[in-house]
N, CA, C and O atoms as CSV, one atom per row, in Angstrom:
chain,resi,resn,atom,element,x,y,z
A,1,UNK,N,N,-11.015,15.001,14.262
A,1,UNK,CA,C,-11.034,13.553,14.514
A,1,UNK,C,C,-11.925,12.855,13.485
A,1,UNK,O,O,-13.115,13.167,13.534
A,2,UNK,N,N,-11.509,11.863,12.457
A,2,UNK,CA,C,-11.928,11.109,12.023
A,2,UNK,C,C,-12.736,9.323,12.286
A,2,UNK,O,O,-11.974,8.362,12.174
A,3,UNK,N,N,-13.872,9.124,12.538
A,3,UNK,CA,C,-14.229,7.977,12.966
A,3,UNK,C,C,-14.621,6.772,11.660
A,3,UNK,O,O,-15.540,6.951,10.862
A,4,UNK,N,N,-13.592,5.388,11.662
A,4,UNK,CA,C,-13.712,4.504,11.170
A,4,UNK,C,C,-14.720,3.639,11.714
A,4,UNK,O,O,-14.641,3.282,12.890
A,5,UNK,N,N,-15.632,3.280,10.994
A,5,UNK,CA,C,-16.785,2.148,11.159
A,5,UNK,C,C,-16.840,0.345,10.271
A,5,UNK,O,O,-17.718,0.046,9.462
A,6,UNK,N,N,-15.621,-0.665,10.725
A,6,UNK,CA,C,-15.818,-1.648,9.681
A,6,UNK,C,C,-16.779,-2.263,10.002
A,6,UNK,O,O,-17.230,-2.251,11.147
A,7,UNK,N,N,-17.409,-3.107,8.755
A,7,UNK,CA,C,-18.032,-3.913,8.797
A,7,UNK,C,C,-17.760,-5.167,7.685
A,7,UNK,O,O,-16.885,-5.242,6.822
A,8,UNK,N,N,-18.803,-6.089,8.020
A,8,UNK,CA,C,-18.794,-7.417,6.779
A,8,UNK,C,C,-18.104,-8.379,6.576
A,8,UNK,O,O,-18.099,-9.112,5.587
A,9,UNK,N,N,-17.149,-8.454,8.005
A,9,UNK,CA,C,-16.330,-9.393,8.023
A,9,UNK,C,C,-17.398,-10.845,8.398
A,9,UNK,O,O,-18.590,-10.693,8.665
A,10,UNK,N,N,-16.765,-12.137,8.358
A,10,UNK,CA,C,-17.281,-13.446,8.967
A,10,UNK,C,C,-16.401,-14.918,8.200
A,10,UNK,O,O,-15.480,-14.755,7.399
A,11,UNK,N,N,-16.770,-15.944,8.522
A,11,UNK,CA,C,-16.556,-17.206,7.858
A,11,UNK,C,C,-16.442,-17.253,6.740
A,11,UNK,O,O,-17.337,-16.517,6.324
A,12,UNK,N,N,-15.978,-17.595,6.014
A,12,UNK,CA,C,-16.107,-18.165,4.564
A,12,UNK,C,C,-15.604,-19.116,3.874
A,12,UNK,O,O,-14.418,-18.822,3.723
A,13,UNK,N,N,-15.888,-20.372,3.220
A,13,UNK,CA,C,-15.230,-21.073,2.675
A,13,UNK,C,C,-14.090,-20.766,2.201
A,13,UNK,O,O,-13.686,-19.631,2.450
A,14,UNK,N,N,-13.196,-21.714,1.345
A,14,UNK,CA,C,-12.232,-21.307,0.129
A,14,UNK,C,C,-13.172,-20.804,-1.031
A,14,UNK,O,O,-14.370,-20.891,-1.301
A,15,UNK,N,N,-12.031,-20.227,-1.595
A,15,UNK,CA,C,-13.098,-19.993,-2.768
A,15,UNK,C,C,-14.145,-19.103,-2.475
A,15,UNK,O,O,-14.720,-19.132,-3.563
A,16,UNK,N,N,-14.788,-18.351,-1.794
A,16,UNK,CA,C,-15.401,-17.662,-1.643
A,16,UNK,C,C,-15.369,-16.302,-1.421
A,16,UNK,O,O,-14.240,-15.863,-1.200
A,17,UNK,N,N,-16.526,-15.280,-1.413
A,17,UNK,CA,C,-15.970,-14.349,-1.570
A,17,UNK,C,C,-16.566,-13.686,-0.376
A,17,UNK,O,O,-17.314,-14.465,0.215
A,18,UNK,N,N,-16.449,-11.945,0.443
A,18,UNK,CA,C,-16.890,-11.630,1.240
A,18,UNK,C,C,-17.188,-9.836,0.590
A,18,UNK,O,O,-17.113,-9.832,-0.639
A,19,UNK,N,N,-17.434,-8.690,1.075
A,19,UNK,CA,C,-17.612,-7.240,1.098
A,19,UNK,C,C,-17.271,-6.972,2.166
A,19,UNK,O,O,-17.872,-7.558,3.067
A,20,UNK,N,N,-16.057,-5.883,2.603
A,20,UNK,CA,C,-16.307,-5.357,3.779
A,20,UNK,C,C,-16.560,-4.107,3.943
A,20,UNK,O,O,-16.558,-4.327,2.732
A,21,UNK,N,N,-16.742,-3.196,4.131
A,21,UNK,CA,C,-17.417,-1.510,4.220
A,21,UNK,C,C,-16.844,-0.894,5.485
A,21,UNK,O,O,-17.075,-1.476,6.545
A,22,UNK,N,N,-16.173,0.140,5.488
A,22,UNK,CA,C,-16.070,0.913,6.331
A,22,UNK,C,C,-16.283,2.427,6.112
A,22,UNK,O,O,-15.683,3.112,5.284
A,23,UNK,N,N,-17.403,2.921,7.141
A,23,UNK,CA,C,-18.074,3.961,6.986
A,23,UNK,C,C,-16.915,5.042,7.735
A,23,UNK,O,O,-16.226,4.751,8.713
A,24,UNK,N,N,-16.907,6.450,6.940
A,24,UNK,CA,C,-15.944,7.426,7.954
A,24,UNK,C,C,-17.195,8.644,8.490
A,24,UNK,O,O,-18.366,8.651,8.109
A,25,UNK,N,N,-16.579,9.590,9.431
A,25,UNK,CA,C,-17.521,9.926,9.986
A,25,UNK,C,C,-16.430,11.321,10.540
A,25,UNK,O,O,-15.201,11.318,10.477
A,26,UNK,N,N,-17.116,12.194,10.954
A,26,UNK,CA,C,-16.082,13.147,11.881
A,26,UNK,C,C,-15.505,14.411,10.970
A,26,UNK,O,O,-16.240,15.281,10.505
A,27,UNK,N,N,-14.232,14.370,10.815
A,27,UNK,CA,C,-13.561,15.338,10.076
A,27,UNK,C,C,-13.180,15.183,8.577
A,27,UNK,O,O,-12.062,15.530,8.198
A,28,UNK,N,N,-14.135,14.644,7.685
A,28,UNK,CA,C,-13.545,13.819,6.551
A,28,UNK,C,C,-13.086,15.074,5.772
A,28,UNK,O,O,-12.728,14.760,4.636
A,29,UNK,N,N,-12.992,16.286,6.006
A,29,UNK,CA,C,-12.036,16.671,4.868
A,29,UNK,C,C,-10.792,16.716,5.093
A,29,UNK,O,O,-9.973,17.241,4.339
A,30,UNK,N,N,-10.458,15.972,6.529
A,30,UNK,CA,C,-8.798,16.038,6.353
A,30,UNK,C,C,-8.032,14.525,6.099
A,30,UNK,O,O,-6.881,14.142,6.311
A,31,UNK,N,N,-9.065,13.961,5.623
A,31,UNK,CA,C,-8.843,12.478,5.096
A,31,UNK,C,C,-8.621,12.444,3.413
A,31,UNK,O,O,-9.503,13.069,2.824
A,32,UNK,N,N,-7.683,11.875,2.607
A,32,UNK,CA,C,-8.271,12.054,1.247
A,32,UNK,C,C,-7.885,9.961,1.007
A,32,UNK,O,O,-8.780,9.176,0.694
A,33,UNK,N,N,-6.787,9.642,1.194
A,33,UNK,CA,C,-6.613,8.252,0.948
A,33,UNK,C,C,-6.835,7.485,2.501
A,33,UNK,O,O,-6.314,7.590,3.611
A,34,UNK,N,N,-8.153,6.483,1.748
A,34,UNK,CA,C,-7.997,5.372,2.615
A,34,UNK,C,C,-8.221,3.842,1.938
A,34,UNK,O,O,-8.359,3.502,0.762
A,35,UNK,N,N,-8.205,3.342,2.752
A,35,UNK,CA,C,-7.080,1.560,2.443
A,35,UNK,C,C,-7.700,0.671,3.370
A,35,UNK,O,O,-8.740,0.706,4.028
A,36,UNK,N,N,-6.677,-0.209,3.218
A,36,UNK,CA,C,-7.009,-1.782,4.207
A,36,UNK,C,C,-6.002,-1.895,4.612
A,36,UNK,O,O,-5.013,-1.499,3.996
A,37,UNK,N,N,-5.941,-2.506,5.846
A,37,UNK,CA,C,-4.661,-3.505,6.442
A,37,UNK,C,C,-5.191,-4.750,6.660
A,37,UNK,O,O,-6.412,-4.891,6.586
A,38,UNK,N,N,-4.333,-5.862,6.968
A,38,UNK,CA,C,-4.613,-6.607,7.741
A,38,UNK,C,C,-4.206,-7.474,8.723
A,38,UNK,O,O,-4.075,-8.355,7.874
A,39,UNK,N,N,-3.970,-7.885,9.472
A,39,UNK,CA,C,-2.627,-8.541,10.473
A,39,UNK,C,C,-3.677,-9.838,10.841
A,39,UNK,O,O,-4.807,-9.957,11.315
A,40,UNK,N,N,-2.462,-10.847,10.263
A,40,UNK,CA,C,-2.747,-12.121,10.914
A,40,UNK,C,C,-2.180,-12.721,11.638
A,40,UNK,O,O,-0.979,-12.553,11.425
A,41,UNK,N,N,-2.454,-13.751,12.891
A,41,UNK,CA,C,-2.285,-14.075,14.406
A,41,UNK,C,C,-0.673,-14.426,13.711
A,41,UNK,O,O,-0.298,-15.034,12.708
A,42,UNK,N,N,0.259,-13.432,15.219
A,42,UNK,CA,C,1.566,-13.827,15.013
A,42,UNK,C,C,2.464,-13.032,13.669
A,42,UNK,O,O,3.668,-13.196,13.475
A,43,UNK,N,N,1.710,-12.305,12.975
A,43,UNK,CA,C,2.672,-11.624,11.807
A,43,UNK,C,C,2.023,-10.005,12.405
A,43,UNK,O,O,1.200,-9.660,13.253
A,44,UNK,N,N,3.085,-9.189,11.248
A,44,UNK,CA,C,2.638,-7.719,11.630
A,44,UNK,C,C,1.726,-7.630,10.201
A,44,UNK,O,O,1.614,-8.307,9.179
A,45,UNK,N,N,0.998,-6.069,10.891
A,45,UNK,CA,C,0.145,-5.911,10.029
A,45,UNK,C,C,0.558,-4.937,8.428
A,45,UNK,O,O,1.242,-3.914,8.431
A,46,UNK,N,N,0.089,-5.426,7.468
A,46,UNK,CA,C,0.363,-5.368,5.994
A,46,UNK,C,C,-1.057,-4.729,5.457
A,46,UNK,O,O,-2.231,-4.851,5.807
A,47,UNK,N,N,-0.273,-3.884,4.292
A,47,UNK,CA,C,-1.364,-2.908,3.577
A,47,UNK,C,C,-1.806,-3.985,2.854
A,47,UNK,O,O,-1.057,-4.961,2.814
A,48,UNK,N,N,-3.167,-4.040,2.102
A,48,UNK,CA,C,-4.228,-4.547,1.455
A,48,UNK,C,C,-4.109,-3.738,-0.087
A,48,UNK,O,O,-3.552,-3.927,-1.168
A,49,UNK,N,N,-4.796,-2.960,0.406
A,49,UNK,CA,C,-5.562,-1.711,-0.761
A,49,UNK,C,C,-5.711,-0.499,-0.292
A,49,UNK,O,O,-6.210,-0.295,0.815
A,50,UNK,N,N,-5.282,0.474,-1.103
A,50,UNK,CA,C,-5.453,1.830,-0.833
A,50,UNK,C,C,-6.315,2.246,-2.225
A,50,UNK,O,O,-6.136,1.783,-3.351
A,51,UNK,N,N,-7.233,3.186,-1.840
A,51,UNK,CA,C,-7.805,3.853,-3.014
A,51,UNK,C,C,-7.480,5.837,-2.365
A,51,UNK,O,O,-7.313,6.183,-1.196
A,52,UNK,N,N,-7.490,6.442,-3.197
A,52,UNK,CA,C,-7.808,8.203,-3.341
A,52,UNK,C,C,-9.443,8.363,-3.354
A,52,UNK,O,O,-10.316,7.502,-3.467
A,53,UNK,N,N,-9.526,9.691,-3.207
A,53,UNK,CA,C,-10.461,10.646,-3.390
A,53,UNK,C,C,-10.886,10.227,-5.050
A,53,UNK,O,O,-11.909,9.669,-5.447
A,54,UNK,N,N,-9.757,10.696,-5.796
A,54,UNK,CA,C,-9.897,10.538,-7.221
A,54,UNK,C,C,-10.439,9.133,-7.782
A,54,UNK,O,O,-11.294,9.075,-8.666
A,55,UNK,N,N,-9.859,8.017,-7.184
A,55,UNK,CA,C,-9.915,6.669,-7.686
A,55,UNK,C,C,-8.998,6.237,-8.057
A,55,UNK,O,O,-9.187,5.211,-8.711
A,56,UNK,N,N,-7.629,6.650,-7.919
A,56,UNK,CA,C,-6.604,5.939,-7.621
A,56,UNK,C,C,-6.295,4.891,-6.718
A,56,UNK,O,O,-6.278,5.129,-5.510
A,57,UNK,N,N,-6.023,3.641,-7.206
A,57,UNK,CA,C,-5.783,2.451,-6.325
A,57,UNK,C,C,-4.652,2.033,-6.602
A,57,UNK,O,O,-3.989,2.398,-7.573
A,58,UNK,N,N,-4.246,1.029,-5.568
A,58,UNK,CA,C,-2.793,0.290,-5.092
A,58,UNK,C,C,-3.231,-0.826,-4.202
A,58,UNK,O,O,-3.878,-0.824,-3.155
A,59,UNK,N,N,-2.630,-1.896,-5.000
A,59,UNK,CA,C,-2.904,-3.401,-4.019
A,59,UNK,C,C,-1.433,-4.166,-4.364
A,59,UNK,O,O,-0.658,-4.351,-5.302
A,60,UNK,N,N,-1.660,-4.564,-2.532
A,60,UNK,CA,C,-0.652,-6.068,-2.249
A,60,UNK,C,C,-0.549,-6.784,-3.247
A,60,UNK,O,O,-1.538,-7.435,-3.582
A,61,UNK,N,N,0.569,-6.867,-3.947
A,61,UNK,CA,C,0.568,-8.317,-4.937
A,61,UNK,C,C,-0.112,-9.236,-4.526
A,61,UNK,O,O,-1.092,-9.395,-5.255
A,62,UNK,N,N,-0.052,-10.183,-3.399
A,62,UNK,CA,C,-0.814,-11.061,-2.939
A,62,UNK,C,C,-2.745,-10.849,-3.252
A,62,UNK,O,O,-3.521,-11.764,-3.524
A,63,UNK,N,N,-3.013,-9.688,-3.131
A,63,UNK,CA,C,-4.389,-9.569,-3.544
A,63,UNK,C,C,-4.208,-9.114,-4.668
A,63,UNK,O,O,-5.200,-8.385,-4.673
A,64,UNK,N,N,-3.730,-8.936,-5.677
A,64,UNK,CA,C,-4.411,-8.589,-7.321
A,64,UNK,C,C,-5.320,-9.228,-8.012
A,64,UNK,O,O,-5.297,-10.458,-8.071
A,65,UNK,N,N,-6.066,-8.643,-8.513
A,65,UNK,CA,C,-6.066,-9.615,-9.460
A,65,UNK,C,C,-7.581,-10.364,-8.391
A,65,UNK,O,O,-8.553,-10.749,-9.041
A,66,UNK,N,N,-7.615,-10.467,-7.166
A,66,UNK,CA,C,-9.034,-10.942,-6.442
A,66,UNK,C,C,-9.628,-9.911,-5.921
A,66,UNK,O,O,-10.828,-9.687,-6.076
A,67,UNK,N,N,-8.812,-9.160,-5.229
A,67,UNK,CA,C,-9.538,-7.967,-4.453
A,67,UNK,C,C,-9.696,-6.367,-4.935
A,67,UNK,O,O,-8.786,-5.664,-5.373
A,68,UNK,N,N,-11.214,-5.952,-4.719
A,68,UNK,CA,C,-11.197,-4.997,-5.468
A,68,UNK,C,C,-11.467,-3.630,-4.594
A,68,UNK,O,O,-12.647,-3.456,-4.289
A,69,UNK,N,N,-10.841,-2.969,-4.299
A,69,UNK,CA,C,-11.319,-1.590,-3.123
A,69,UNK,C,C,-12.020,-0.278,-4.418
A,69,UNK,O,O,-11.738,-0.027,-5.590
A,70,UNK,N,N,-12.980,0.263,-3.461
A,70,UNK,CA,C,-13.866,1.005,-4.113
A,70,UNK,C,C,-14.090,2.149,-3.245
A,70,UNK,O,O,-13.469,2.151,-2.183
A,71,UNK,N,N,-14.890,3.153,-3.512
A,71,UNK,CA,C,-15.367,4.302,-2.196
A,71,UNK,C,C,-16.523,4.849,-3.191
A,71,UNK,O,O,-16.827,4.913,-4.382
A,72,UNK,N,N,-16.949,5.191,-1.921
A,72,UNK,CA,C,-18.908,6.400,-2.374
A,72,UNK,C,C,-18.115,7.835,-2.091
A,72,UNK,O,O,-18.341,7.972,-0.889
A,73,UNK,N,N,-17.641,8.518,-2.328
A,73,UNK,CA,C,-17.587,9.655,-1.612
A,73,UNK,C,C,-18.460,10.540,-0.968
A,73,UNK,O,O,-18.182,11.216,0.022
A,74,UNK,N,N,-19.775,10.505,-1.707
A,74,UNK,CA,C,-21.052,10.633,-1.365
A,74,UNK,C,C,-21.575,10.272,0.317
A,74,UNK,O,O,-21.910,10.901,1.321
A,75,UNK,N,N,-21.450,9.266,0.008
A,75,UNK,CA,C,-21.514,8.089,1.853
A,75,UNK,C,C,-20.219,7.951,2.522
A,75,UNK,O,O,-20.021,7.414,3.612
A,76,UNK,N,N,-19.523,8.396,1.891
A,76,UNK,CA,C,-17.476,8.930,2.981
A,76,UNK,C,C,-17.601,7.472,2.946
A,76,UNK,O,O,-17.567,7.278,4.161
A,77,UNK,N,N,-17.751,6.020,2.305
A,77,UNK,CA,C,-17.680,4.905,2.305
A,77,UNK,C,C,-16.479,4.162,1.553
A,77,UNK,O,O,-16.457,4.275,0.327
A,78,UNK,N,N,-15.533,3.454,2.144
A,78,UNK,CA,C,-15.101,2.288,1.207
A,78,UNK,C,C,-14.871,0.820,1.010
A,78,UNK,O,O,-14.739,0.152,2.036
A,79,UNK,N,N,-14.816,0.331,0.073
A,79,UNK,CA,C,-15.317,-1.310,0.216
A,79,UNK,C,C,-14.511,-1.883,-0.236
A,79,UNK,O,O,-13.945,-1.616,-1.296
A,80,UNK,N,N,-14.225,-3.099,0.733
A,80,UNK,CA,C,-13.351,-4.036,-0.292
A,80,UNK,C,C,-13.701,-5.398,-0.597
A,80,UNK,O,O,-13.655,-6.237,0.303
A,81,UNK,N,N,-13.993,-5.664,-1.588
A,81,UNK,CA,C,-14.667,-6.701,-2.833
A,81,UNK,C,C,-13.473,-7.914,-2.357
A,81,UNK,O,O,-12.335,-7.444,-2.367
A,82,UNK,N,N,-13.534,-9.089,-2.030
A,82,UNK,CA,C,-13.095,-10.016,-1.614
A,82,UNK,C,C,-13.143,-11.331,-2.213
A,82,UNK,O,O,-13.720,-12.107,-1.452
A,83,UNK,N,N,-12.585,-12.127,-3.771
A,83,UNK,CA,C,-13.055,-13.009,-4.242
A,83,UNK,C,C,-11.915,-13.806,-4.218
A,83,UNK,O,O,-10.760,-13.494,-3.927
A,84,UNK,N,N,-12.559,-15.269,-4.688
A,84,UNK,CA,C,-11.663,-16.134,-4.735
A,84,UNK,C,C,-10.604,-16.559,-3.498
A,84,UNK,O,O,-9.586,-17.243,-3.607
A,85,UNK,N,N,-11.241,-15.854,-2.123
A,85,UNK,CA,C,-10.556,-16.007,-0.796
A,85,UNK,C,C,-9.874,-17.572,-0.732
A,85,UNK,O,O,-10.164,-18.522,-1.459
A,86,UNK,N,N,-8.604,-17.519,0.671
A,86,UNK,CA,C,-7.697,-18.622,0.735
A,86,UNK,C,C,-7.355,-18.667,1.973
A,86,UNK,O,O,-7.421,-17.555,2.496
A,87,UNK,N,N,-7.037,-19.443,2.619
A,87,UNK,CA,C,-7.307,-19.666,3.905
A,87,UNK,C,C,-5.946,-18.492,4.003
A,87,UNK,O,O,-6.379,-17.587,4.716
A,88,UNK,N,N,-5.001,-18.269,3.727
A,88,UNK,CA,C,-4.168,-17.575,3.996
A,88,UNK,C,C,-4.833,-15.943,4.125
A,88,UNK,O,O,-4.800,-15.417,5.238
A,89,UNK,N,N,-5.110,-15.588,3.580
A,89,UNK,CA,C,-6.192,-14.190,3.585
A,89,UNK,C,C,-6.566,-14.552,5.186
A,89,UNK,O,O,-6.028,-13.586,5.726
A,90,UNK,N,N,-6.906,-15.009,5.822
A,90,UNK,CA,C,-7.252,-15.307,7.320
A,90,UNK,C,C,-6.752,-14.115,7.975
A,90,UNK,O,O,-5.526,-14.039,8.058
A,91,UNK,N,N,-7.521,-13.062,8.512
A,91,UNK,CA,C,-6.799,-11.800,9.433
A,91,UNK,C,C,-7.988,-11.299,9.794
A,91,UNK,O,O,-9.147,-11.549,9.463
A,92,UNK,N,N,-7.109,-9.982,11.087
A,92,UNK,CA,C,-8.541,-9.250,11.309
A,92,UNK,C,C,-8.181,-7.895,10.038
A,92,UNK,O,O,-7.110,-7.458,9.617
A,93,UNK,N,N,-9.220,-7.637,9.810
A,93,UNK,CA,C,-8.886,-6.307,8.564
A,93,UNK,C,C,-9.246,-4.866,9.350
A,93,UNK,O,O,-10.303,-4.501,9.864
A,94,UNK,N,N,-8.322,-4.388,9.270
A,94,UNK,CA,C,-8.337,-3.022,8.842
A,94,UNK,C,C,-8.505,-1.648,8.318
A,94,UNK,O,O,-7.465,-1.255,7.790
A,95,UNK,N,N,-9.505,-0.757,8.287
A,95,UNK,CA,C,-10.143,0.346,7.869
A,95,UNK,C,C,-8.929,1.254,8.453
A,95,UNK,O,O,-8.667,1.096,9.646
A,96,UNK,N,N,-7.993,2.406,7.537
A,96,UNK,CA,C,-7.318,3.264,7.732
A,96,UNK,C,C,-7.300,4.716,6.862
A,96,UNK,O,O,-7.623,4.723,5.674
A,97,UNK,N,N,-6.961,5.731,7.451
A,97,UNK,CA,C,-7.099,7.072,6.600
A,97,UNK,C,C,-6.225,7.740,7.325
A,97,UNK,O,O,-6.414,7.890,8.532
A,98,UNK,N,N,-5.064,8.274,6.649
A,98,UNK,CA,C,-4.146,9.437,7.084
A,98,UNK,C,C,-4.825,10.853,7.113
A,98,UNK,O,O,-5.635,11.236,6.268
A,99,UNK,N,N,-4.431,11.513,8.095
A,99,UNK,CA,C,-4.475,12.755,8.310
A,99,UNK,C,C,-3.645,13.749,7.265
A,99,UNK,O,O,-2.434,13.817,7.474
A,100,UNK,N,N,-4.212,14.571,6.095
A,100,UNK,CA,C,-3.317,14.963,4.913
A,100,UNK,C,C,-2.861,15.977,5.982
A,100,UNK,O,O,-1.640,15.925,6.127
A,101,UNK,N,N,-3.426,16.824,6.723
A,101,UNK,CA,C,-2.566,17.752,7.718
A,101,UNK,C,C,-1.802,17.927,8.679
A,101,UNK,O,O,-1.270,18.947,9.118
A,102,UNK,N,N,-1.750,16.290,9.167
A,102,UNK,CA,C,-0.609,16.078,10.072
A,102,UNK,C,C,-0.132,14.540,9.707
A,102,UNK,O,O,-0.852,13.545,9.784
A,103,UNK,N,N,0.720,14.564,9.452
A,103,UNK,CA,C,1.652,13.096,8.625
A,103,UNK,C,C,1.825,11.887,9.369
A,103,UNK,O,O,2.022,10.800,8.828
A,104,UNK,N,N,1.727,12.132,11.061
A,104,UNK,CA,C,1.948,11.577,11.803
A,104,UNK,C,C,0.366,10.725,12.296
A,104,UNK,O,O,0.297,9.504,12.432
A,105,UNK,N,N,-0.384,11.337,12.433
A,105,UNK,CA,C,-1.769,10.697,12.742
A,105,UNK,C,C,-2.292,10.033,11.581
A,105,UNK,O,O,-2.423,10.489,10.445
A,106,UNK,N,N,-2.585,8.844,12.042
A,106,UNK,CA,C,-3.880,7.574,11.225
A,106,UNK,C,C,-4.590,7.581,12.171
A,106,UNK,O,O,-4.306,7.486,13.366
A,107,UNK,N,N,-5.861,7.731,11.503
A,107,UNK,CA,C,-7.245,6.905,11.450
A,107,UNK,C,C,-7.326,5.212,11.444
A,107,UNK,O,O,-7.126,4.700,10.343
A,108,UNK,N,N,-7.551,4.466,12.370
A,108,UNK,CA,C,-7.853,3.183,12.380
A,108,UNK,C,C,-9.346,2.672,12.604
A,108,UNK,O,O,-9.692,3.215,13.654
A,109,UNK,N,N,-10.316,1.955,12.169
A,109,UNK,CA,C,-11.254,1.338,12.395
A,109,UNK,C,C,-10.885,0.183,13.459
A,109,UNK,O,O,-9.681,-0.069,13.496
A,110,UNK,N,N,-11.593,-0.464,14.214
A,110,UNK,CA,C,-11.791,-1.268,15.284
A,110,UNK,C,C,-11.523,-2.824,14.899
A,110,UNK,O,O,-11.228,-3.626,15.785
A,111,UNK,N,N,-11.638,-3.211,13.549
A,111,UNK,CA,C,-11.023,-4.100,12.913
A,111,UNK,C,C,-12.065,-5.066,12.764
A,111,UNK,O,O,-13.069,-4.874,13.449
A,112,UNK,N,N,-12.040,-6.073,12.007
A,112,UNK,CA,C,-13.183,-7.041,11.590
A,112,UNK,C,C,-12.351,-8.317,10.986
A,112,UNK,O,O,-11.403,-8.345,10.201
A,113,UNK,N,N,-13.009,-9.279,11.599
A,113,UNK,CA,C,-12.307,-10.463,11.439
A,113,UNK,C,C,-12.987,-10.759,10.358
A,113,UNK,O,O,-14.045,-10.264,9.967
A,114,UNK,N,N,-11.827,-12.245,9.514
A,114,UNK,CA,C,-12.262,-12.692,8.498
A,114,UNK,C,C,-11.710,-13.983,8.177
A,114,UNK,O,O,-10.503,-14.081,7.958
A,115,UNK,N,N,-12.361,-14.837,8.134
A,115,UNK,CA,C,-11.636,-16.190,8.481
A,115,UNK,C,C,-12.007,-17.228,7.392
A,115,UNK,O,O,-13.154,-17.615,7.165
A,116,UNK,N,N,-10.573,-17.737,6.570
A,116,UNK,CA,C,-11.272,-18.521,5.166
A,116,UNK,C,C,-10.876,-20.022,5.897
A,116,UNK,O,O,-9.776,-20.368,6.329
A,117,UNK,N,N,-11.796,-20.571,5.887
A,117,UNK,CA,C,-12.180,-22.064,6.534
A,117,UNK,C,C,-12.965,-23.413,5.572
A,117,UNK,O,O,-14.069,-23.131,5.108
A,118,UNK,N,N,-12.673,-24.158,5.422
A,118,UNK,CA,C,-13.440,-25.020,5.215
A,118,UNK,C,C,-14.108,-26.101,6.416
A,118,UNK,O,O,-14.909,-26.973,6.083
């Protein structure tokens, strides 16, 4: 069992930027890629960013180019760098990690809101 920990969500203007961190915990060697989702009120939820073990990344067109996902492997940590936010970005986010040994199980974090407001 793998345990997701998000954090760093809150308010933010336009234009602004946020960090969010989610710590893993538990079984991390059967984790190697984890990512973001995010689902906003009334839509389903949509990938963000995925990074690897290695440092391989993959982002939503909609975030290129602003958002940047990172990991410590060191601290089983990964972050996602949040700039130039838009009220549309508005969701709760998502901390996720597949199980490389069973295809069927994800890892979800508890989710963290994030709300671009003026």
């Amino acid at each position: 069992q793998v345990q997701l920990v998000e954090s760093g969500g809150g308010l933010v203007q336009p234009g602004g930027s946020l960090r969010l961190s989610c710590a893993a915990s538990g079984s991390i060697f059967s984790i190697n890629r984890m990512g973001w989702y995010r689902q906003a009120p009334g839509k389903q939820r949509e990938l963000v960013a995925t990074i690897t073990s290695g440092g391989n990344t993959n982002y939503a067109d909609s975030v290129k180019g602003r958002f940047t996902i990172s990991r410590d492997n060191v601290k089983n940590t990964v972050y996602l760098q949040m700039n130039s936010l838009k009220p549309e970005d508005t969701a709760v986010y998502y901390c996720n990690a597949p199980n490389i040994y069973a295809t069927t199980i994800n890892y979800w974090g508890q989710g963290t809101q994030v709300t671009v407001s003026s």
